[in-house]
C-alpha positions in Angstrom: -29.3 17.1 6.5 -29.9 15.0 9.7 -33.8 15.6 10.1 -34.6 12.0 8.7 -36.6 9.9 11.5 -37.4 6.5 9.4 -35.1 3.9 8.6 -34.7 2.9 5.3 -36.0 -1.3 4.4 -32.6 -2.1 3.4 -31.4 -5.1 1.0 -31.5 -8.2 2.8 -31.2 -11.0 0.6 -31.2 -9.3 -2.8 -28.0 -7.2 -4.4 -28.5 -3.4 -4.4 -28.9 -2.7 -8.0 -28.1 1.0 -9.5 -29.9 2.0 -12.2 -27.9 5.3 -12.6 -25.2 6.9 -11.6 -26.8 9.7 -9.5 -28.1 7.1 -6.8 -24.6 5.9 -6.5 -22.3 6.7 -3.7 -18.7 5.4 -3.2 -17.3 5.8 -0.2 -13.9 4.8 1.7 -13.8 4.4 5.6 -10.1 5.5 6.9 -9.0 5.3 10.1 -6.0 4.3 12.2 -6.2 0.2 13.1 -8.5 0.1 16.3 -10.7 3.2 15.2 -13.8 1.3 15.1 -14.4 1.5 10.9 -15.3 -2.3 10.8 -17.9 -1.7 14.0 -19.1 1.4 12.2 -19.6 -0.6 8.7 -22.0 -2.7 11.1 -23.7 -0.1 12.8 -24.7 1.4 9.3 -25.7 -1.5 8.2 -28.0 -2.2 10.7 -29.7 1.0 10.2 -30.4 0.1 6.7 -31.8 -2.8 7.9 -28.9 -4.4 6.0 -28.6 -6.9 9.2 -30.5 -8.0 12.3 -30.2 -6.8 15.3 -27.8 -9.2 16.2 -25.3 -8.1 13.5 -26.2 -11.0 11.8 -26.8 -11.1 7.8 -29.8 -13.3 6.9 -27.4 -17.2 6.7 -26.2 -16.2 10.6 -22.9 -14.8 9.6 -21.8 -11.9 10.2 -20.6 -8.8 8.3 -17.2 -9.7 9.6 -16.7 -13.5 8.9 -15.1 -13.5 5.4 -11.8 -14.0 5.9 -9.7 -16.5 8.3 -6.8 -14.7 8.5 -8.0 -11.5 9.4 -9.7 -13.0 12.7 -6.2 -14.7 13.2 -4.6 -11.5 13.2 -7.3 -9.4 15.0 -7.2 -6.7 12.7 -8.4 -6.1 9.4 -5.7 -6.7 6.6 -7.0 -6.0 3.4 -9.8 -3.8 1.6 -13.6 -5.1 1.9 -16.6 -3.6 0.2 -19.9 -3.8 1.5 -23.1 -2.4 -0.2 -26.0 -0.6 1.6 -29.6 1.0 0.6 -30.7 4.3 1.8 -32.9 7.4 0.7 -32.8 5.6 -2.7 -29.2 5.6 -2.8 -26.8 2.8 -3.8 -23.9 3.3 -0.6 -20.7 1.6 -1.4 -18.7 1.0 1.7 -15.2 0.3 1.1 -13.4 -0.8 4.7 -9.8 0.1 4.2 -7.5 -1.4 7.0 -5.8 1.3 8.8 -2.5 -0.2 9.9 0.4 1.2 7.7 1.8 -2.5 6.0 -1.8 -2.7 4.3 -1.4 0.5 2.7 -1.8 -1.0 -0.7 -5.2 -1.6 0.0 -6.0 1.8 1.0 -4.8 3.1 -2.4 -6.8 0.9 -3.9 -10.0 2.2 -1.9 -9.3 5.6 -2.8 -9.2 4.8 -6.5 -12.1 2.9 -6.1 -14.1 5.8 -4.1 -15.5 9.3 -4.4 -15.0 10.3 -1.1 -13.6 9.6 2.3 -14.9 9.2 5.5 -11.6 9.4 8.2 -12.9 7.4 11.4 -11.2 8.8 14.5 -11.4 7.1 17.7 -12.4 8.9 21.1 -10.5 6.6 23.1 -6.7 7.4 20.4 -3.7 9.8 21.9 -3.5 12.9 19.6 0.1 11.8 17.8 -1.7 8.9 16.6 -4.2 10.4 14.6 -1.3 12.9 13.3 0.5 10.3 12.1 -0.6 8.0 9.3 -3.5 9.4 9.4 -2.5 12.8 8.4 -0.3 11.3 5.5 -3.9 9.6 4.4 -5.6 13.1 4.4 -3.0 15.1 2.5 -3.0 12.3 -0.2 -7.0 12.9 -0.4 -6.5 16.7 -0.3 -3.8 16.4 -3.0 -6.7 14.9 -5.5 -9.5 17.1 -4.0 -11.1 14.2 -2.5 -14.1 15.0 -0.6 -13.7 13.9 3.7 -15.6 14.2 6.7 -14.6 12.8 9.9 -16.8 10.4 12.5 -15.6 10.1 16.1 -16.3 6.7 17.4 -16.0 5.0 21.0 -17.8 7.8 22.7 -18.7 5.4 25.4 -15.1 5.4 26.3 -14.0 6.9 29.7 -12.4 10.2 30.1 -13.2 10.8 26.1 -14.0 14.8 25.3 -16.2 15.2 21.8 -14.8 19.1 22.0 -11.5 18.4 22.6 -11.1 15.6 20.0 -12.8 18.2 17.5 -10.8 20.6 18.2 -7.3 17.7 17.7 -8.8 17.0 14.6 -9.4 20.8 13.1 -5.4 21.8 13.8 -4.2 18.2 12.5 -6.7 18.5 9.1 -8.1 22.0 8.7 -3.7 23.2 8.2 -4.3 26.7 7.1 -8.5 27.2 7.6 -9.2 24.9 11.4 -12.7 26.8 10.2 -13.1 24.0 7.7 -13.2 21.1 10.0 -16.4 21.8 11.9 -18.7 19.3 14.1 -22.9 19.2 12.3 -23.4 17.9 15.6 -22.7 18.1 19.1 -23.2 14.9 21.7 -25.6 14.9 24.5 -24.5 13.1 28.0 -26.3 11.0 29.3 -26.8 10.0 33.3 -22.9 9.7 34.5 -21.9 6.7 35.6 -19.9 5.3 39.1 -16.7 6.2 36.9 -17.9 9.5 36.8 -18.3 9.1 32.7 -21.0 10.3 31.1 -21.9 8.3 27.9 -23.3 9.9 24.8 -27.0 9.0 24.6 -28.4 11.2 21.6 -27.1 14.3 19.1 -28.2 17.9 18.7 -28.4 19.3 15.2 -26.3 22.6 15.6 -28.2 23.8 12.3 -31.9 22.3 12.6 -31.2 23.0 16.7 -33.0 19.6 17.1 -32.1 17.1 20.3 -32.0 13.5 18.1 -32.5 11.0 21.0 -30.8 7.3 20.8 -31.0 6.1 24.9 -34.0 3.7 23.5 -32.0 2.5 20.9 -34.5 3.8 18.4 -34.0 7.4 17.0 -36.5 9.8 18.7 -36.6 13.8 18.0 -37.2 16.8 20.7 -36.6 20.0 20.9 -33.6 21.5 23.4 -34.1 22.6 26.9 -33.0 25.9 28.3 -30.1 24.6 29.3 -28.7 23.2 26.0 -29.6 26.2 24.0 -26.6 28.3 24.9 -24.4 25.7 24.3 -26.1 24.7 21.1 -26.2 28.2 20.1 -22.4 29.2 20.5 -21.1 26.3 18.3 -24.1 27.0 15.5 -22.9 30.4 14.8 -19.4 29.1 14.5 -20.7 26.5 11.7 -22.8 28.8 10.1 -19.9 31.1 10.2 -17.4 28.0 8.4 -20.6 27.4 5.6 -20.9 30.8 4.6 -16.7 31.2 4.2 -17.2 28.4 2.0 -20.9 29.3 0.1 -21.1 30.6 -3.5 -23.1 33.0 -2.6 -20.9 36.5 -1.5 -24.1 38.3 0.0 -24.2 35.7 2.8 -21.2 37.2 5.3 -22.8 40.5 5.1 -26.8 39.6 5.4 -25.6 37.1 8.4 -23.1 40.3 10.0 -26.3 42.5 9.7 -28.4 40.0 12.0 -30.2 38.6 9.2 -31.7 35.0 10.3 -30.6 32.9 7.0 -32.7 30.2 5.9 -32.1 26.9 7.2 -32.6 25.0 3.5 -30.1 27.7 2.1 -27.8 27.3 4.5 -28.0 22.9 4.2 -27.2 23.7 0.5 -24.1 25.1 1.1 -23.0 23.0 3.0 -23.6 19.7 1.0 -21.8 21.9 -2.1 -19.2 22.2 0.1 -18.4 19.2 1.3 -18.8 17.8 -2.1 -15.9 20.2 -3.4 -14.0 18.8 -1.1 -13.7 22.6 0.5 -15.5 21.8 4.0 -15.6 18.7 6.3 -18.5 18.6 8.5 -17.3 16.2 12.2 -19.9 13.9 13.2 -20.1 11.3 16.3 -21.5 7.4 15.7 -21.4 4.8 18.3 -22.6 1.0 17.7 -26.9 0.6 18.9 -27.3 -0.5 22.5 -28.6 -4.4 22.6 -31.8 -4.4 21.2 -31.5 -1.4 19.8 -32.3 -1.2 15.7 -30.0 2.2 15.7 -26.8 3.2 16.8 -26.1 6.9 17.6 -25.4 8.9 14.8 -25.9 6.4 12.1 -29.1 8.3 10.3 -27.1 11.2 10.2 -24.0 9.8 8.9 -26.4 8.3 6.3 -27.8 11.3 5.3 -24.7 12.9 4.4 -23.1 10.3 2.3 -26.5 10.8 0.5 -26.7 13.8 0.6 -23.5 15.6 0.7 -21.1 13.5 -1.0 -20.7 13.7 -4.6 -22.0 11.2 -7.2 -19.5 9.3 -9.6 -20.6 11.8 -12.5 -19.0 14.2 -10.2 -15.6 12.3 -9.9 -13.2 12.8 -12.9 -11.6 9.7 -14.2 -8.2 8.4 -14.7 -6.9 9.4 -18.1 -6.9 6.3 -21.0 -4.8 5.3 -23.8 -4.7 2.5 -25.9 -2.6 0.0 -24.8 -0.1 1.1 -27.5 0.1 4.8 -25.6 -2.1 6.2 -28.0 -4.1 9.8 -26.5 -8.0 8.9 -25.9 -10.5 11.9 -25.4 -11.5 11.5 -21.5 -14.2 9.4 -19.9 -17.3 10.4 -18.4 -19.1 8.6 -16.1 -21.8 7.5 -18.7 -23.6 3.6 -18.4 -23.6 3.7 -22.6 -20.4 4.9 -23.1 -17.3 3.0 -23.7 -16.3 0.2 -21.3 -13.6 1.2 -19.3 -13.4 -0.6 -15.6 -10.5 -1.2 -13.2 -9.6 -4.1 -10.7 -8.9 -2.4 -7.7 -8.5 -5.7 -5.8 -7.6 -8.9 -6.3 -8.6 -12.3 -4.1 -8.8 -15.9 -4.0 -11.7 -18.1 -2.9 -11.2 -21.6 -2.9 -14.1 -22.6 -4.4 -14.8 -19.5 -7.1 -11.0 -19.1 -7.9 -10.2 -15.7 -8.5 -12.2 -12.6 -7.6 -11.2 -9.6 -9.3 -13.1 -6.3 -7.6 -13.7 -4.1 -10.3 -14.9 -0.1 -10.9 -16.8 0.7 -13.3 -15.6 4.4 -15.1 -17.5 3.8 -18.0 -19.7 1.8 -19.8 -21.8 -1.3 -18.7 -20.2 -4.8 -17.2 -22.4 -7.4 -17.7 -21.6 -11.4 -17.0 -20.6 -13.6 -19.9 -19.2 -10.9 -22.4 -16.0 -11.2 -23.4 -13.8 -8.0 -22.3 -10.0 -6.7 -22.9 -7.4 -6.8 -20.1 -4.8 -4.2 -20.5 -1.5 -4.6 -18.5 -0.2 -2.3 -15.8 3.2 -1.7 -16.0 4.4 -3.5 -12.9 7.0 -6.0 -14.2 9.7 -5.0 -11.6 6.9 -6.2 -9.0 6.5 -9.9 -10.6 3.4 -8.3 -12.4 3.9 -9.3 -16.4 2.2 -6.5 -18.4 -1.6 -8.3 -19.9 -2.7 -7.4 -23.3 -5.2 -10.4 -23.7 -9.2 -10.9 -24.2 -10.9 -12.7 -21.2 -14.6 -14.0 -20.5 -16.2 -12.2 -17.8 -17.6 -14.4 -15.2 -20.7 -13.9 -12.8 -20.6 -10.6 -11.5 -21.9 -10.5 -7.6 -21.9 -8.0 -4.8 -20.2 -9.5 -2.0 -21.9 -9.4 1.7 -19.9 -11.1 4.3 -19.7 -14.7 3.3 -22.5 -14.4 0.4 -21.8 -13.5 -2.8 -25.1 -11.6 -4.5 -25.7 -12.2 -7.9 -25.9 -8.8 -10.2 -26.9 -8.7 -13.6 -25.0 -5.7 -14.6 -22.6 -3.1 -13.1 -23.4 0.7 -14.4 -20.8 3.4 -14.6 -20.2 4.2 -11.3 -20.6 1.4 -9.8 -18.5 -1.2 -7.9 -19.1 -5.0 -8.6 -17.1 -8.5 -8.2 -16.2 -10.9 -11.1 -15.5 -14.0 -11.1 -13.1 -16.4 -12.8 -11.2 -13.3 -14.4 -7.5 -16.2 -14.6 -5.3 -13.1 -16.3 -6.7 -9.7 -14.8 -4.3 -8.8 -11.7 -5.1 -5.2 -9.7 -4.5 -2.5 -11.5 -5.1 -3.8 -15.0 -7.8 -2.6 -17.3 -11.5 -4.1 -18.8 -12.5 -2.4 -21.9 -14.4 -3.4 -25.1 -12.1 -6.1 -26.9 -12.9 -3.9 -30.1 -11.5 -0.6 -28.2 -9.1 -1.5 -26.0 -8.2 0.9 -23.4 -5.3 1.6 -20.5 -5.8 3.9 -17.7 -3.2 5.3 -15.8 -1.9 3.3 -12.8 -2.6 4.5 -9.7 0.5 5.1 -7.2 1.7 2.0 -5.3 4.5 2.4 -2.3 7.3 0.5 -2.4 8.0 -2.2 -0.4 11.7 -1.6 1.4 11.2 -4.8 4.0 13.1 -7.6 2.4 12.1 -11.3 3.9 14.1 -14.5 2.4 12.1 -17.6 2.3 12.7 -21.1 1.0 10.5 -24.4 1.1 10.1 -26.4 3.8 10.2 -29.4 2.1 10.4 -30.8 -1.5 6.7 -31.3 -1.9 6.3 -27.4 -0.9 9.4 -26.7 -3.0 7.2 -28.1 -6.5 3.9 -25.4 -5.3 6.4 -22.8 -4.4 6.7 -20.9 -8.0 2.9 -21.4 -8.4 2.0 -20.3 -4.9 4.3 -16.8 -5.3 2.8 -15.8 -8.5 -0.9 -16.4 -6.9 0.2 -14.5 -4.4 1.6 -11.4 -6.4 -0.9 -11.0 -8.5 -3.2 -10.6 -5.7 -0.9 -7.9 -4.1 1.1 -5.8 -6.1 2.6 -3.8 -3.3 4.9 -7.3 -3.0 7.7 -7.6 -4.8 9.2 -10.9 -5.8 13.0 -11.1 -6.3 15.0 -14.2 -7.9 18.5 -12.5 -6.5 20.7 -14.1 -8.7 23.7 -13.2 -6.3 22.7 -14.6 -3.6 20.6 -17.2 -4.8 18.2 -16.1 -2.6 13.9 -15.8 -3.1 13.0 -12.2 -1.2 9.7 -11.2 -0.5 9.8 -7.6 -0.4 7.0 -6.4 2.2 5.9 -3.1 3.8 6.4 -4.0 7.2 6.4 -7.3 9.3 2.9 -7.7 9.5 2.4 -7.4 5.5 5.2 -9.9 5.9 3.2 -12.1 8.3 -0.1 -12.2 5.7 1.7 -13.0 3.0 3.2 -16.0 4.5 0.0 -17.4 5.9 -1.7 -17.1 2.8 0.9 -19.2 1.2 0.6 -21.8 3.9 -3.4 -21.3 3.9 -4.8 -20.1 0.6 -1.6 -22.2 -1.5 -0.7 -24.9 0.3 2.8 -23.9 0.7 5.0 -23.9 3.8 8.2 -22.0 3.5 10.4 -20.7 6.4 12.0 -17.1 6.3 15.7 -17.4 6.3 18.3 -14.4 6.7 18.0 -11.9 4.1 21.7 -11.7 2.5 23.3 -8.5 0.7 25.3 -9.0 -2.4 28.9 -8.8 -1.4 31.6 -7.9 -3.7 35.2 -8.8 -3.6 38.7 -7.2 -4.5 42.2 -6.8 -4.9 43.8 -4.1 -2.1 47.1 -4.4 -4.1 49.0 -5.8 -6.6 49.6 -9.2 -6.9 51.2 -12.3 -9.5 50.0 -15.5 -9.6 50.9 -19.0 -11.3 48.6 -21.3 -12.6 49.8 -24.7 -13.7 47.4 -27.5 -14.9 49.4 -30.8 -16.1 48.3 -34.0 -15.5 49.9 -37.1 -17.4 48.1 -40.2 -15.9 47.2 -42.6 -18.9 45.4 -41.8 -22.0 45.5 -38.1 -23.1 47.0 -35.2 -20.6 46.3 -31.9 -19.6 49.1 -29.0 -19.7 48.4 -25.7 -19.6 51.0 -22.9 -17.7 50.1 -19.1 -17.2 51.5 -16.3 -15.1 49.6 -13.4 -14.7 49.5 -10.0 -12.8 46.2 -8.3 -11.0 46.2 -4.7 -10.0 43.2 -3.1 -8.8 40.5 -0.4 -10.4 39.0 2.0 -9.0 35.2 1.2 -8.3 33.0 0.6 -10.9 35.6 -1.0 -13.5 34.7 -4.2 -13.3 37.5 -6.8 -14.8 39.4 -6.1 -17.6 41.8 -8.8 -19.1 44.9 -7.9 -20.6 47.2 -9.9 -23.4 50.8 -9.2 -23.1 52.2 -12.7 -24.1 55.0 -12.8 -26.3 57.0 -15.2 -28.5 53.4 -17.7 -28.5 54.2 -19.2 -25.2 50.8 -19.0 -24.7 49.4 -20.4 -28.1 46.9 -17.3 -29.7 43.9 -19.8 -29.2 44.4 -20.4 -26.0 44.8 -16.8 -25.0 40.7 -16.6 -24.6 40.6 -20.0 -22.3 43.0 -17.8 -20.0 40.4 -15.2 -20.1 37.3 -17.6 -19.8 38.8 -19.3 -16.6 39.9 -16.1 -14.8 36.1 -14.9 -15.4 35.1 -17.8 -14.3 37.3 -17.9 -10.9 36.4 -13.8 -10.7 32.6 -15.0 -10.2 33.2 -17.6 -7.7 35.3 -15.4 -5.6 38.7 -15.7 -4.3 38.2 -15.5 -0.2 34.3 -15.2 0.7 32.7 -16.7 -1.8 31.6 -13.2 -3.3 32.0 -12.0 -7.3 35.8 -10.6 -7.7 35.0 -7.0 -9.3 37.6 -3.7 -10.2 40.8 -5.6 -11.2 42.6 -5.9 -14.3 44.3 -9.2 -15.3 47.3 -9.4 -17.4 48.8 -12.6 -19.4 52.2 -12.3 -19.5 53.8 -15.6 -19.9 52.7 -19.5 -20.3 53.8 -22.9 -21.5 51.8 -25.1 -23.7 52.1 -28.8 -24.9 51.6 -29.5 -28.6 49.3 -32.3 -27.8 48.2 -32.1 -24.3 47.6 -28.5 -24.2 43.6 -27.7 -24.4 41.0 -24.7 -24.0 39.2 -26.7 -21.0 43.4 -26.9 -19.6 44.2 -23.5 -19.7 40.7 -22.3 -18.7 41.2 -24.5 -15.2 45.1 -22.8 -15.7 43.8 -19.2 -15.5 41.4 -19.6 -12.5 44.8 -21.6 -10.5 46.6 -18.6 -11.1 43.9 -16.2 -9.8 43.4 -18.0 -7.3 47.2 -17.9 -6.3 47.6 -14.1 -7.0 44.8 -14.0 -4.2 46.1 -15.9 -1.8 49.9 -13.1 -1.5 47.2 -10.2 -1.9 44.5 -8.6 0.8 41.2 -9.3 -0.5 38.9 -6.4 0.8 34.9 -6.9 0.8 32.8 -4.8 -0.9 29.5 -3.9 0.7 26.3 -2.3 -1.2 25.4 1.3 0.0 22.2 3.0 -0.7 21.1 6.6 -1.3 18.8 7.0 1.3 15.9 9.7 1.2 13.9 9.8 4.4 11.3 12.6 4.4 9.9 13.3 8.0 8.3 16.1 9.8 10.9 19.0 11.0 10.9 17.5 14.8 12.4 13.9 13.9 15.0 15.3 12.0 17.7 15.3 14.7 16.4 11.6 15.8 16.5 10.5 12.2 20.0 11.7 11.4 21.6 10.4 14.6 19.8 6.8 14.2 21.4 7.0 10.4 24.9 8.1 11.7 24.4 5.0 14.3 24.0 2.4 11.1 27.1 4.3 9.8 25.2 6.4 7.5 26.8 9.4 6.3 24.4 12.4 5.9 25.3 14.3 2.8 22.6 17.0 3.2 18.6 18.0 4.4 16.5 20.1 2.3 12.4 21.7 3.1 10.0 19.5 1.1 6.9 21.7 2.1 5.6 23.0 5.6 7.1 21.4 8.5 8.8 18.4 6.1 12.3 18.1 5.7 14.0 15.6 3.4 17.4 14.1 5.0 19.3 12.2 1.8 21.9 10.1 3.4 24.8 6.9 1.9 23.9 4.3 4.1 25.3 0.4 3.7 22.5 -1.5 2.8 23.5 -4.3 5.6 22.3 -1.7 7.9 18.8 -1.0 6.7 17.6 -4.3 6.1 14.5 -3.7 8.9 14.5 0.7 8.5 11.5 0.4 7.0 10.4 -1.3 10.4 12.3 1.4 12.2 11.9 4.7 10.8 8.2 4.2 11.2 8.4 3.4 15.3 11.2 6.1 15.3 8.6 8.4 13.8 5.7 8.0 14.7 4.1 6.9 11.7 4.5 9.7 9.8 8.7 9.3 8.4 8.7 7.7 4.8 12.1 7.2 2.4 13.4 5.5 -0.8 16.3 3.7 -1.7 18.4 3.4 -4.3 21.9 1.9 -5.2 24.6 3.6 -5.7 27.9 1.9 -5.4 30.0 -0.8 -3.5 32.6 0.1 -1.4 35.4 -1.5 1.5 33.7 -2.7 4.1 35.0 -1.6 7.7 37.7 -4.9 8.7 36.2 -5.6 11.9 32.4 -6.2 9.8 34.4 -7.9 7.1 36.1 -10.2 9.5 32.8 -11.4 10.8 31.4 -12.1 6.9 34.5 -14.0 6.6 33.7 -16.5 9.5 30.4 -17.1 7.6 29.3 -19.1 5.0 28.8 -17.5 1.6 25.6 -17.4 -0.4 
C-alpha cells in the first residue's frame, strides 16, 4: 500500500462502468464544514486524471459548479457523489456536508457507503473535531463501518501532523489510541519567512520510502540518515498497532524475538484490518501546487480505498420485507439476484425533473424497466407511504454539471435516475413481480420550528405544490398544518437547514414566502366557579328568535376536557333543545373566552331556560349557550394554559451543569439525570415549549456540537400571570 508511482488514465468523458462488484468501492468523505472534503474530492480527481490541471472537467466546469445555492451559502449543503477510476477500481465518492443542519444528508451517505473517510483539518481547534465529528464516528463504529482519517491544510501555519495525530487517536481510538495510527509521516519542506515549514512529500513508515510531491509530480527516494530515526520510531509503533489487530497470533512473539516480518505480510494485515473496521490507518493530502498533475498524498489515499476498504459483497444489507411486513431471506450483494435498490437522495433539476440517487443492494437497474416503489413509513414528516409501479428513466452518473449516461447499475453500485415522479428518499425499487421494503434508515428529528406564509396570492396558489416538492426531497423536514394555530411550520434542524429550504422554494419552486412568528397552542380555563346567562330573543318582523339558558362552569383538573351536564327540570328547556345548548357552549369553548384560545377542563351544567313555542329554535339556543358562556367568563378568572415538554438532552458529563442551569433559566424544571454510556449523561427536564422554540439552535452553541435531545408533550398547565398578561396584549392565532 502506497508504493504506486503511475497515475491511473481516469474517465474523462465516459461514465465509469462496473462490471462486478469486487472493483466497486463506496466511500463517504466526513468532516467538519471547512475541512477541505470538497478540495480533497478535487485533488483525487485530478490524480485520476478525472480533471485537468485546472480543476476543470472536460465542458470548463468545475467539480464544484452544480448547485446555485451552495455557492450562495459558501458551504456545501447537501450530499454529492462523484465517481473516479483507479487500479481498476470503480471509486464512489460521496461528499457529505459537514455542518450539523445537513445532517440528513450524511445519513444518507453512510447508507449509501461502505466505508468512511473522516477529513480533519490541520488548521481546526481540537473541541471541534470532538464535537460533531465524534457523534459521526460513534454512529460508524456502532455499525462496524470501516474509517480512516486524512489531515488536510498542511500548508497552514503553526499546523503540527504529530500533534493533530495524536488529537485524533484520544478523540477516535476511546479504549485502543493504538488503533488510530498515521501509514505516513509528512516531510518539511524549506521553511518559510513565517517560520512554517510546508509539507512537500510523505515517507512510507512501512515501505520506509521518501514519496516526493515539491514538483508536483510524485517522485520516489530513499530516506537520508537523518530521517531514518524518526521514520524508524513511529514504524515500530504501527507495526506494533497491525500485529494487535492481525489474525495471525505468532506475529507479537516472532516480532518481540527480533524477527524482521515481511513487508507484504505485514500490508495484508493491515488492509484486513482496516476493512473490519478494527484499525484506521491516518494519512495527510494537500491540493497539487499550480501545474502540478498531483497533490500530496492523493496516490496513497487512492491506494487504500482500493486496496484496504472493503467491497460491497463485504457490506451486509438492510433487512427486506414485503411491503405487507412479510419476513424475506437476506440479500446479498449479487448483480442476478433480486432487485432491491434504495433512493438515498432526492433532487430537482429544472430541466430533468426529478433525480432520485439510488443504491443498488441487489440485482441489476437498467433504464426503461418498469420497477416497484415501496413506501417508507414517514407520514408524520409529509412523506405519504408509496406502494406503486414506476418507469425507470435514463440512469446517469453525475460529474459536476454533466450527467453520464450508464447503461446499467450492478449490485453495488451507485447510479442516478431520472424522471422517478413517486420515489421520495428512503423508498424502495424492486421487481414489480417481487416487491420488496427495506428497513428505513434513522432520520433525526427536526426540533427548529419556522412559520411561513405567502407573500402574495400568486405565491399562495404554488405554495401547497412547492412544500410537497420540497419534502419529498428532504425528509429530515417536517411539514405541519397546525390546526390551532392556523399556522404552516417548517420544522428544520437548525437555521441554516432553515435558510436552504426557503431559498429553494423561492429558487427551485418559484415560491416566495416570509417566516412569521412561530406560535404555541394556548389553552384556556376557568380558575373558579362561575354562572352565566344567555338570552337570545329577537322579535323584529317576520319569524323571532327566543332562546334563555342559565348555566354553571366549574373547573377540572387538567386533562378533562369539557363535559356538559343536563340538570333542567320541569322542560323549561325543551328536551330537543337541550343538545343546541350543548352545541353552542362547544362552539364558544373553541373560540375561547379571553385570548382567543380553545376553553379546556370545565364542566358545564344546564340548569334552567325559557323557550317560545314558536320562536324558540336549535340555531337560538345554540347562539343562547355560547351568550351564557361567555357571560360566566367574563365574573370568572380565565387562566392560560401553556404546552410543556418532556425534554431529554443527552450531553457529555462537562455540560451537564451549563445545560441544567440554561434549562432552569427557560423555567425548566429538572426532574432527574441519569449515565447513558461513558462520559454521557442524560438530563430529562418539563420545560414550556414557549421557551425552547430555538434550543435546538442553543443547546448546540451551548455545547459545542456534541449536546442532542427530544421532545415530547406532556401536558398544559397555568401559565406564570406576568407571561400571561403579555399573551393577553397580543393578538390570538
Amino acid at each position: 500500500m502506497g508504493d504506486k508511482a503511475n497515475t491511473h488514465p481516469g474517465a474523462a468523458g465516459r461514465a465509469i462502468t462496473a462490471d462486478q462488484p469486487s472493483s466497486i468501492r463506496n466511500v463517504v468523505l466526513v468532516g467538519h464544514s471547512g475541512s477541505g472534503k470538497t478540495t480533497l474530492v478535487e485533488a483525487l480527481a485530478l490524480t485520476t486524471g478525472a480533471v485537468n490541471r485546472a480543476g476543470r472537467v472536460e465542458d470548463g466546469t468545475s467539480l464544484s459548479d452544480y448547485d446555485e445555492i451552495e455557492h450562495r451559502q459558501q458551504r456545501s449543503v447537501q450530499l454529492s457523489l462523484v465517481p473516479l477510476e483507479w487500479d481498476g477500481c470503480k471509486i464512489n465518492l460521496l461528499d457529505a456536508p459537514g455542518y450539523a443542519d445537513f445532517v440528513g444528508e450524511l445519513r444518507a451517505g453512510l447508507r449509501a457507503a461502505d466505508a468512511a473517510l473522516f477529513v480533519v483539518s490541520a488548521a481546526q481547534e481540537a473541541d471541534a473535531i470532538a464535537g460533531n465529528t465524534r457523534l459521526i464516528w460513534d454512529e460508524c463504529a456502532a455499525v462496524g463501518m470501516p474509517r480512516a482519517i486524512v489531515v488536510t491544510h498542511l500548508d497552514t501555519a503553526r499546523t503540527d501532523f504529530e500533534q493533530l495525530t495524536r488529537i485524533c487517536a484520544e478523540i477516535f481510538g476511546g479504549d485502543d489510541p493504538d488503533a488510530v495510527l498515521p501509514l505516513y509521516l509528512p516531510v518539511l519542506g524549506r521553511e518559510a519567512a513565517d517560520g512554517h515549514a510546508p509539507a512537500t512529500g510523505l515517507v512510507g513508515l512501512l515501505t520506509q520510502k521518501i514519496f516526493d510531491y515539491s514538483t508536483g509530480e510524485r517522485k520516489e527516494n530513499p530516506p537520508d540518515d537523518t530521517q531514518i530515526p524518526i521514520i524508524q520510531s513511529a514504524r515500530n509503533r504501527l507495526i506494533e498497532g497491525i500485529i494487535a489487530e492481525s489474525e495471525d497470533e505468532t506475529l507479537m512473539d516472532r516480532y518481540l524475538g527480533g524477527e524482521d516480518l515481511d513487508l507484504k505480510s505485514l500490508i495484508d494485515d493491515l488492509e484486513k484490518a482496516v476493512a473490519r473496521g478494527t484499525f484506521h490507518p491516518v494519512l495527510a493530502a494537500a491540493p497539487a501546487a499550480p501545474g502540478g498533475k498531483q497533490g500530496l498524498g492523493t496516490v496513497e489515499l487512492l491506494d487504500l480505498i482500493t486496496r484496504g476498504f472493503p467491497t460491497p459483497l463485504e457490506h451486509p444489507a438492510p433487512d427486506v420485507t414485503t411491503p405487507q411486513g412479510k419476513a424475506r431471506p437476506a440479500l446479498t450483494c449479487d448483480p442476478a439476484g433480486p432487485l432491491a435498490a434504495e433512493v438515498v437522495k432526492t433532487t430537482s433539476d429544472p430541466y430533468v425533473g426529478r433525480i432520485s440517487l439510488v443504491r443498488v443492494f441487489s440485482g441489476t437497474l437498467r433504464p426503461d424497466e418498469t420497477v416497484h416503489v415501496s413506501g417508507h413509513g414517514l407520514a408524520d414528516r409529509g412523506h405519504e407511504d408509496h406502494d406503486v409501479d414506476e418507469r425507470i428513466g435514463a440512469l446517469f452518473a453525475p460529474f459536476g454539471k454533466q450527467q453520464r449516461q450508464m447503461n446499467h447499475a450492478i449490485a453495488g453500485d451507485l447510479a442516478c435516475v431520472a424522471k422517478l415522479n413517486r420515489a421520495e428518499t428512503g423508498d424502495t425499487l424492486s421487481a414489480k413481480d417481487d416487491p420488496l421494503l427495506m428497513e428505513p434508515w434513522s432520520m433525526p428529528d427536526p426540533l427548529l420550528p419556522v412559520a411561513i406564509q405567502a407573500h402574495s396570492k400568486a405565491d399562495e396558489d404554488k405554495l401547497s405544490q412547492g412544500l410537497s416538492r420540497l419534502a419529498a426531497e428532504d425528509p429530515t423536514m417536517r411539514l405541519e398544518q397546525n390546526q390551532d394555530t392556523r399556522q404552516v411550520v417548517l420544522w428544520c434542524l437548525g437555521e441554516a437547514h432553515m435558510d436552504v429550504a426557503l431559498e429553494r422554494l423561492r429558487t427551485r419552486y418559484g415560491v416566495q414566502v416570509d417566516a412569521v412568528p412561530h406560535k404555541v397552542a394556548l389553552r384556556e380555563t376557568f380558575g373558579a366557579p362561575a354562572a352565566g346567562r344567555g338570552r337570545h330573543v329577537k322579535q323584529s318582523g317576520g319569524h323571532g328568535q327566543y332562546a334563555i339558558c342559565e348555566i354553571d362552569v366549574e373547573p377540572l383538573p387538567a386533562g378533562s376536557g369539557i363535559e356538559f351536564v343536563d340538570k333542567v327540570v320541569g322542560g323549561a328547556v325543551p328536551r330537543q333543545f337541550i343538545p343546541s345548548v350543548e352545541k353552542g357552549v362547544r362552539a364558544q369553548a373553541a373560540r375561547g373566552v379571553a385570548a382567543g384560545h380553545p376553553l379546556v377542563d370545565i364542566r358545564v351544567t344546564l340548569r334552567d331556560g325559557k323557550a317560545h313555542s314558536v320562536d324558540s329554535s336549535d340555531a337560538a339556543f345554540q347562539t343562547a349557550g355560547a351568550l351564557a358562556l361567555r357571560e360566566a367568563a367574563a365574573d370568572a378568572p380565565i387562566h392560560l394554559l401553556e404546552p410543556v415538554a418532556e425534554v431529554q438532552v443527552l450531553v457529555p458529563d462537562e455540560y451537564v451543569g451549563p445545560v441544567m442551569s440554561d434549562l432552569s433559566g427557560r423555567r425548566g424544571r429538572v426532574v432527574g439525570t441519569e449515565q447513558a454510556g461513558p462520559g454521557q449523561t442524560l438530563v430529562r427536564a418539563d420545560v414550556p415549549e414557549l421557551e425552547i422554540g430555538r434550543y435546538a439552535v442553543d443547546l448546540r452553541s451551548l455545547s459545542h456540537g456534541t449536546g442532542r435531545f427530544q421532545r415530547t408533550y406532556a401536558r398544559h398547565e397555568a401559565m406564570p400571570t406576568h407571561i400571561a398578561d403579555k399573551v393577553r396584549a397580543q393578538p390570538a392565532a
